[in-house]
VMD Tcl script that builds the backbone (N, CA, C; Angstrom):
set m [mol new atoms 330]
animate dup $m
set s [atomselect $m all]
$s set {name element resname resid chain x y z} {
  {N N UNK 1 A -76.332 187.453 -78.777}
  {CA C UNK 1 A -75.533 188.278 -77.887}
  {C C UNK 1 A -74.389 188.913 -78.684}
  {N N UNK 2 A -74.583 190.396 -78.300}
  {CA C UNK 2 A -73.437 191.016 -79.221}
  {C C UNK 2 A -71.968 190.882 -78.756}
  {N N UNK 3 A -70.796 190.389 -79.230}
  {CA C UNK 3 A -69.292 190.413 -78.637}
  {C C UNK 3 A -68.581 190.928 -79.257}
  {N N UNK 4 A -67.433 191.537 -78.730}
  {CA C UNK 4 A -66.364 192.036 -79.721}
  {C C UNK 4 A -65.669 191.011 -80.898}
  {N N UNK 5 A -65.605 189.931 -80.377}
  {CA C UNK 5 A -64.995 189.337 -81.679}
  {C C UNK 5 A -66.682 188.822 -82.599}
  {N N UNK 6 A -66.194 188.884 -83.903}
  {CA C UNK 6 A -67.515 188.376 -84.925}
  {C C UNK 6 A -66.370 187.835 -85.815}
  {N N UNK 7 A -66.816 186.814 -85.958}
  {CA C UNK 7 A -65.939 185.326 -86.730}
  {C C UNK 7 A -65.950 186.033 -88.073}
  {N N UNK 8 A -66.681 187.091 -88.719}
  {CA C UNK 8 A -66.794 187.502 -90.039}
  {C C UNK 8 A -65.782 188.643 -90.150}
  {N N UNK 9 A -65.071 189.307 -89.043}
  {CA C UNK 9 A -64.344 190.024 -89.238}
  {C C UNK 9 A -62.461 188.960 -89.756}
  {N N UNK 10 A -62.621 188.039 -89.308}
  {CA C UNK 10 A -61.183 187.277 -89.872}
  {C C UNK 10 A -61.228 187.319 -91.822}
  {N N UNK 11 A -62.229 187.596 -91.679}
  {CA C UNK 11 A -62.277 187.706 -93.592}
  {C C UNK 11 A -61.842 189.324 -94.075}
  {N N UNK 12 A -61.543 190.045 -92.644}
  {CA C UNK 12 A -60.817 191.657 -93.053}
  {C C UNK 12 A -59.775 191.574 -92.792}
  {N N UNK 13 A -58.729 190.306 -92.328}
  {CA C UNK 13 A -57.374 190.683 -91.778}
  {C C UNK 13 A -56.439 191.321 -92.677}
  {N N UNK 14 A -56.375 190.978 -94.380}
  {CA C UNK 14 A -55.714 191.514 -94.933}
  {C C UNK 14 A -56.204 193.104 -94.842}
  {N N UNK 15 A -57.396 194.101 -94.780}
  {CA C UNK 15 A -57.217 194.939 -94.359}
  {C C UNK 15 A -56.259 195.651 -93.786}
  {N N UNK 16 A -55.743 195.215 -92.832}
  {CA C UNK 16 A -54.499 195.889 -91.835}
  {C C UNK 16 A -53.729 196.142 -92.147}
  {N N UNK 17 A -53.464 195.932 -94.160}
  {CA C UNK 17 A -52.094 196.376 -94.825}
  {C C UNK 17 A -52.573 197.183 -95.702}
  {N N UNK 18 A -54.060 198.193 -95.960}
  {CA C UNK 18 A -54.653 199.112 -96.398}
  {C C UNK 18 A -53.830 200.402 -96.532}
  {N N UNK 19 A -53.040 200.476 -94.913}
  {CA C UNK 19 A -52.135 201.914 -95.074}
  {C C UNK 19 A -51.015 202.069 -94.885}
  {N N UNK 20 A -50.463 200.796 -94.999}
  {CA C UNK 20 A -49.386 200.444 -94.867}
  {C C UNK 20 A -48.128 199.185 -95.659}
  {N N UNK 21 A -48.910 199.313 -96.552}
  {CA C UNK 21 A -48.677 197.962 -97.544}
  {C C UNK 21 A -47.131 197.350 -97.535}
  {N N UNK 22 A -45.969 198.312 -97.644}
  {CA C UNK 22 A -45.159 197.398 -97.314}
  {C C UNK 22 A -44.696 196.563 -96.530}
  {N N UNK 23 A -45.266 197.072 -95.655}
  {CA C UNK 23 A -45.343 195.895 -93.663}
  {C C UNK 23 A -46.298 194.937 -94.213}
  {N N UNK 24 A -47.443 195.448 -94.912}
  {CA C UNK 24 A -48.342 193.804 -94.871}
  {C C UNK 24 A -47.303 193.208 -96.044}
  {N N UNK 25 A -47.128 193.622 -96.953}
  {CA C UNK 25 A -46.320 193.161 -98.038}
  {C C UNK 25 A -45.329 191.706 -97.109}
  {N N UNK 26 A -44.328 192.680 -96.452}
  {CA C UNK 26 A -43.125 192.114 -95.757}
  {C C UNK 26 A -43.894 190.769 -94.802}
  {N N UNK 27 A -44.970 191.137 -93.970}
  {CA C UNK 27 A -45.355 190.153 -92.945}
  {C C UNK 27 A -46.099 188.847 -93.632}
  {N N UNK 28 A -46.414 189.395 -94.651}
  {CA C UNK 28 A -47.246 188.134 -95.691}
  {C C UNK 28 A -45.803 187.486 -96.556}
  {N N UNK 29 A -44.760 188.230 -96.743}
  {CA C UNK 29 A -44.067 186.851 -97.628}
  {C C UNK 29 A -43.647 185.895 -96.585}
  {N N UNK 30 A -43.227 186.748 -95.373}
  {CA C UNK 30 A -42.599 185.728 -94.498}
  {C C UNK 30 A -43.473 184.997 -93.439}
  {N N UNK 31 A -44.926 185.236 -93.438}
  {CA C UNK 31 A -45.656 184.145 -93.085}
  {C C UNK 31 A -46.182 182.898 -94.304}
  {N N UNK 32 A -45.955 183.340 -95.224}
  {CA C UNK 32 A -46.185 182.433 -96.367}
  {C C UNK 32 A -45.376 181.023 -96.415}
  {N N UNK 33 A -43.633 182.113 -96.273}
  {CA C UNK 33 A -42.371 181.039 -95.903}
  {C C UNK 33 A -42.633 180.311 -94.416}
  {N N UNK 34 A -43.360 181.045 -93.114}
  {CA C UNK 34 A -43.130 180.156 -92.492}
  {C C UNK 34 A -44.118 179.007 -92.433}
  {N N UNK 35 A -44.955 179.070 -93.014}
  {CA C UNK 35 A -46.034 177.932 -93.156}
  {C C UNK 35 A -45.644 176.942 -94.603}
  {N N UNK 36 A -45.136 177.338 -95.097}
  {CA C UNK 36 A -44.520 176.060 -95.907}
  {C C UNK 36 A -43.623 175.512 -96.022}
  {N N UNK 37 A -44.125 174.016 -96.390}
  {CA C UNK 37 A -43.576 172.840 -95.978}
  {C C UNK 37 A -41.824 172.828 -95.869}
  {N N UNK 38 A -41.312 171.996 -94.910}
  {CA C UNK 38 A -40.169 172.504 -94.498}
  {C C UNK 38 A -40.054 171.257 -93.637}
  {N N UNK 39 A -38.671 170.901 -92.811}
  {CA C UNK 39 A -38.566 169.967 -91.878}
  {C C UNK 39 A -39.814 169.532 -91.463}
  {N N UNK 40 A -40.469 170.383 -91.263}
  {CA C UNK 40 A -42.250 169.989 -90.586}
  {C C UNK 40 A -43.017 170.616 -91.990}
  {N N UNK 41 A -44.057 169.388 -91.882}
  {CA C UNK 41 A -44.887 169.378 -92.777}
  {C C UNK 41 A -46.228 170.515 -92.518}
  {N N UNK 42 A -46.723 171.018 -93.556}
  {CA C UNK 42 A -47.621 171.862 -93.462}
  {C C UNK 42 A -48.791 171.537 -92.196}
  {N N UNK 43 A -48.983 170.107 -91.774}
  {CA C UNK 43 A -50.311 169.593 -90.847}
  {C C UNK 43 A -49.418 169.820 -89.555}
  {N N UNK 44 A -48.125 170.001 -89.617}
  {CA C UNK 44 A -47.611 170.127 -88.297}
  {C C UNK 44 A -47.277 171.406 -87.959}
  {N N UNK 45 A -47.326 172.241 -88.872}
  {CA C UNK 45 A -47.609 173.859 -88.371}
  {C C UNK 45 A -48.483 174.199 -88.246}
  {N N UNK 46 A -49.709 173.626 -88.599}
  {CA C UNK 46 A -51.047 173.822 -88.331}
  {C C UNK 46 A -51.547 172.871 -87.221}
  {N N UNK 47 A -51.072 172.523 -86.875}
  {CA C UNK 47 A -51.278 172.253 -85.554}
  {C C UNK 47 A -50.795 172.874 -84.183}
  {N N UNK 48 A -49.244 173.301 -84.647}
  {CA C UNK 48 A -48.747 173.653 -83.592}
  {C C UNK 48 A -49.601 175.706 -83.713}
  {N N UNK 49 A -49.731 175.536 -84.951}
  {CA C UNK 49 A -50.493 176.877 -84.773}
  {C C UNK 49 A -51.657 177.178 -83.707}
  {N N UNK 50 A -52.579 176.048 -83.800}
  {CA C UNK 50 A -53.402 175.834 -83.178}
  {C C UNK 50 A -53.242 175.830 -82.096}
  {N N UNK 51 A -52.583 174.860 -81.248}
  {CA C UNK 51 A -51.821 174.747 -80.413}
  {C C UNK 51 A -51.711 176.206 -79.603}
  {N N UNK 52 A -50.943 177.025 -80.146}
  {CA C UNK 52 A -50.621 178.520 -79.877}
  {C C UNK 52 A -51.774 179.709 -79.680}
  {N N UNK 53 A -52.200 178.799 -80.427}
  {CA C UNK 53 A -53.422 179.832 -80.530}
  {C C UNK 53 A -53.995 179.963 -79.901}
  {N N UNK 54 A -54.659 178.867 -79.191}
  {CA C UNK 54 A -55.234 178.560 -77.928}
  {C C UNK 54 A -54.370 179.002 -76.774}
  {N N UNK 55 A -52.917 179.134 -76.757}
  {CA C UNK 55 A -52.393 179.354 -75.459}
  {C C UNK 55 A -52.945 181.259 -75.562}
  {N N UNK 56 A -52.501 181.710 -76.438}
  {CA C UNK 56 A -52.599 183.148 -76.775}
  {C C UNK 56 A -53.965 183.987 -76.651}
  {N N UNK 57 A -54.624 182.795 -77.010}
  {CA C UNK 57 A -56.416 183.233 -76.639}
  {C C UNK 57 A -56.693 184.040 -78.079}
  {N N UNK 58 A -56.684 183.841 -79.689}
  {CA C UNK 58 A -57.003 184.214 -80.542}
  {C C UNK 58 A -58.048 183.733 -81.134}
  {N N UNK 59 A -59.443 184.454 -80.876}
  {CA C UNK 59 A -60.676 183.428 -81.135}
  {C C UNK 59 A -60.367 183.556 -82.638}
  {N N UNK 60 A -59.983 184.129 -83.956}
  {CA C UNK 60 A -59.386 184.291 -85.094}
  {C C UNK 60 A -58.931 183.200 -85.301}
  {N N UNK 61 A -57.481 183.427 -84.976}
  {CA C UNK 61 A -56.244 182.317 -85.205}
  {C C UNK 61 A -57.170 180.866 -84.848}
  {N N UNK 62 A -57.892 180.298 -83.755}
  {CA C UNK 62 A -58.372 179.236 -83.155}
  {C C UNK 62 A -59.425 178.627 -84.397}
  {N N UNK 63 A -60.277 179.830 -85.138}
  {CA C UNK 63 A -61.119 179.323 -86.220}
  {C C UNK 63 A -60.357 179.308 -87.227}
  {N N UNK 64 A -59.092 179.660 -87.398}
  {CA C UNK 64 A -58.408 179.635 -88.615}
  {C C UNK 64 A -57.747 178.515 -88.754}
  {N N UNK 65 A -57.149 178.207 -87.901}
  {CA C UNK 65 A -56.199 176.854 -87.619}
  {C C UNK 65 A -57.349 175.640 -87.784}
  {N N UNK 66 A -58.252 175.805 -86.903}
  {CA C UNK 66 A -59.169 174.516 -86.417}
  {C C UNK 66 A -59.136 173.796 -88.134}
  {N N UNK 67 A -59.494 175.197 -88.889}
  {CA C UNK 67 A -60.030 174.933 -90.430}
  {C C UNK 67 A -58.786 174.540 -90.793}
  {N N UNK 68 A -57.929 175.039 -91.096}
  {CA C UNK 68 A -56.202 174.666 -91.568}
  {C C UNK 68 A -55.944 173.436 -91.173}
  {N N UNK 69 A -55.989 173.197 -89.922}
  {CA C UNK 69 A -55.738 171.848 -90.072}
  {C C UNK 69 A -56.790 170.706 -90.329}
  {N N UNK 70 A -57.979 171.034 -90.237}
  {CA C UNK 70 A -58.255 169.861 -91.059}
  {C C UNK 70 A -58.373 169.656 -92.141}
  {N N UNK 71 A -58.137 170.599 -92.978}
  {CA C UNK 71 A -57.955 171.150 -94.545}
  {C C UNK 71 A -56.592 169.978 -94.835}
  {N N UNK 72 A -55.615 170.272 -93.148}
  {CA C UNK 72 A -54.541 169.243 -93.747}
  {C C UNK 72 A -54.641 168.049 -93.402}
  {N N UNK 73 A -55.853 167.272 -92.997}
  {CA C UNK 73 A -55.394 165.993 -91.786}
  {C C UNK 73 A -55.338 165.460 -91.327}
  {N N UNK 74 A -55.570 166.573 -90.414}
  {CA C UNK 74 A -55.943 166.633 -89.002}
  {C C UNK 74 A -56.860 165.626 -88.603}
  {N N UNK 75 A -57.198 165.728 -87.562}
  {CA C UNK 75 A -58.664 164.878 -86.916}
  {C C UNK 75 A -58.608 165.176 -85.688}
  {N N UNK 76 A -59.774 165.753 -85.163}
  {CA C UNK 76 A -60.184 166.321 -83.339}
  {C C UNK 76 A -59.426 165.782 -82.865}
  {N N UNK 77 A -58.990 164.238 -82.911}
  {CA C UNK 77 A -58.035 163.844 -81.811}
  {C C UNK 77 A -56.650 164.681 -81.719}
  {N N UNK 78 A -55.935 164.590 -82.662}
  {CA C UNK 78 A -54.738 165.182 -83.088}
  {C C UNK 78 A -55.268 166.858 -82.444}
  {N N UNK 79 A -56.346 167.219 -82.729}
  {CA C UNK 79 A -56.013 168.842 -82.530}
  {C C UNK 79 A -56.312 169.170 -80.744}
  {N N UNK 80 A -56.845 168.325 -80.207}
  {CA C UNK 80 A -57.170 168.064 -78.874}
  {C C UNK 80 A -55.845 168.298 -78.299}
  {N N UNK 81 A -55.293 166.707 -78.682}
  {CA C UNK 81 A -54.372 166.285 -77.913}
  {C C UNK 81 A -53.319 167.807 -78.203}
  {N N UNK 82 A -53.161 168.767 -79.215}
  {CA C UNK 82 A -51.918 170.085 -79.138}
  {C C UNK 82 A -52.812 170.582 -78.397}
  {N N UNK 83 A -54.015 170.470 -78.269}
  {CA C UNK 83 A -54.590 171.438 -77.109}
  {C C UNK 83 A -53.785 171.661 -75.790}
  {N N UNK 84 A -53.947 170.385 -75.733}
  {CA C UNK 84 A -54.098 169.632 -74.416}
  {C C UNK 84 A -51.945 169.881 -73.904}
  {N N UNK 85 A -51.369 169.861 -74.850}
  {CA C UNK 85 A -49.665 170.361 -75.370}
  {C C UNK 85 A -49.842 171.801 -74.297}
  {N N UNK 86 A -50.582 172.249 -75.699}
  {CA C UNK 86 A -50.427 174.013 -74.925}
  {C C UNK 86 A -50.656 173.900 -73.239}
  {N N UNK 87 A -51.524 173.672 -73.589}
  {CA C UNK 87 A -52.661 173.862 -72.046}
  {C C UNK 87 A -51.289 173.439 -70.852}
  {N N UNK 88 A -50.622 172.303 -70.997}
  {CA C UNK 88 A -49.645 171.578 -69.845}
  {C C UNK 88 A -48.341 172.654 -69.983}
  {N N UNK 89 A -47.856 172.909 -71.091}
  {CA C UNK 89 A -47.077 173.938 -71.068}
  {C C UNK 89 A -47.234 175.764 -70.504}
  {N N UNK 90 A -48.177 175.858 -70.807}
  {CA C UNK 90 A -49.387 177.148 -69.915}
  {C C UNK 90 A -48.830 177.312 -69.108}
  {N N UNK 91 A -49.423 175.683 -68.191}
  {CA C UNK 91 A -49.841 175.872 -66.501}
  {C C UNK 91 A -48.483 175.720 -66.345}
  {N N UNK 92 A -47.379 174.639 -66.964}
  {CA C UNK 92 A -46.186 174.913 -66.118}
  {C C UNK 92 A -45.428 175.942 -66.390}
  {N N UNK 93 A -45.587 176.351 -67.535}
  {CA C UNK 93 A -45.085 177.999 -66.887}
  {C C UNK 93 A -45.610 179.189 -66.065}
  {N N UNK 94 A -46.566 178.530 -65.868}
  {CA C UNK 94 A -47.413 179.641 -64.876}
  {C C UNK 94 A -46.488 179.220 -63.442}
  {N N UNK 95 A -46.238 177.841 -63.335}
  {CA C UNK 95 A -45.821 177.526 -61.995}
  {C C UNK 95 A -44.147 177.695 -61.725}
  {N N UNK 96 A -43.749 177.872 -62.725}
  {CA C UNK 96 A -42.323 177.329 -63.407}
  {C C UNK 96 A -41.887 179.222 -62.659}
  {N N UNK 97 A -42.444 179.874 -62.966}
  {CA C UNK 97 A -42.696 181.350 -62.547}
  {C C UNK 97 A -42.819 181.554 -60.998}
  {N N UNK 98 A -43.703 180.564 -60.361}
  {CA C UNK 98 A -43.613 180.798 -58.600}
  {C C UNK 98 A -42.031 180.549 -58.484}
  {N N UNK 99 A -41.318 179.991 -59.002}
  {CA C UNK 99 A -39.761 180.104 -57.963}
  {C C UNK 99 A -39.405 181.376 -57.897}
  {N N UNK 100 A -39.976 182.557 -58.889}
  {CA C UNK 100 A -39.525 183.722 -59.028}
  {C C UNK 100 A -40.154 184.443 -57.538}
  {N N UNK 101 A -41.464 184.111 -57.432}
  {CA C UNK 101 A -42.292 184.835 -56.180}
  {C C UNK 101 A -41.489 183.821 -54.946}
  {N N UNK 102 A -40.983 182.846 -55.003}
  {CA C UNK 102 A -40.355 182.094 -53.892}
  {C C UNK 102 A -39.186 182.476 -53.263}
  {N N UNK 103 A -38.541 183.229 -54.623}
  {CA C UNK 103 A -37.261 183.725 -54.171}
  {C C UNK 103 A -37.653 185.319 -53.785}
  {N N UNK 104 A -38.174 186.335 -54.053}
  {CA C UNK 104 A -38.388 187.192 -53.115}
  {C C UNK 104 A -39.187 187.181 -51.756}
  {N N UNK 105 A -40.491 186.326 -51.682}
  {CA C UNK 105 A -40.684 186.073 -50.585}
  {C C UNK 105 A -39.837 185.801 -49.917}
  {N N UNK 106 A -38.757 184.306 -49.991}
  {CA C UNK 106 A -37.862 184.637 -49.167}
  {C C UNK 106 A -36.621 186.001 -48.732}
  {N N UNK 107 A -36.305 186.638 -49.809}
  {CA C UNK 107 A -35.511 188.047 -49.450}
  {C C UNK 107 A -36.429 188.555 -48.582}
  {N N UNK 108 A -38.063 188.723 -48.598}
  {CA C UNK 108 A -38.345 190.163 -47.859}
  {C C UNK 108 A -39.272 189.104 -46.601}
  {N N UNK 109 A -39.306 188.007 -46.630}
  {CA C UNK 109 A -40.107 187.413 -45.169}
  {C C UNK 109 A -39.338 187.563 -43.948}
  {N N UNK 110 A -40.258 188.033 -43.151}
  {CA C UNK 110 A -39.971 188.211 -41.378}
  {C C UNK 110 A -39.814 186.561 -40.495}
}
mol reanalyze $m
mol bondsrecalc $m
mol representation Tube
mol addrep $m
């Protein structure tokens, strides 16, 4: 089945700095800096990457991380359980958001 995403296109991302090189230039030193090691260790940005990734819906980022972190680590449990992080943080901000629809319903209810 044909889909827009193809897992073989994450091997063109540096592409995207083809016509524009000093932006990729600029966005690559400072993703370089933010993925290394620092207060949090490299397996814990790759997780929380993951983590994100999944909230964001990046089928990319999701095969990139999955690999990253177990490159650092990791183990399914560990990457589950940030799943499972995102996922609770998601929904309560999805809900965390009805007080907003609570408070105009009440301004405009009869």
């Amino acid at each position: 089945m044909d889909t827009y995403y193809n897992p073989a296109d994450l091997a063109k991302f540096g592409d995207i700095g083809k016509d524009v090189p000093e932006l990729w230039k600029a966005f690559s030193e400072y993703y370089g800096k933010v993925f290394a090691e620092g207060a949090l260790s490299k397996r814990e940005k790759c997780l929380i990457a993951l983590a994100v990734a999944h909230a964001v819906q990046c089928p990319y980022c999701i095969d990139a991380y999955t690999q990253a972190s177990l490159e650092k680590g990791s183990n399914k449990e560990r990457m589950t359980e940030a799943i499972h992080v995102a996922a609770a943080i998601r929904g309560g901000a999805t809900l965390a958001h009805g007080v907003q629809m609570r408070n105009v319903a009440e301004k405009i209810s009869f």
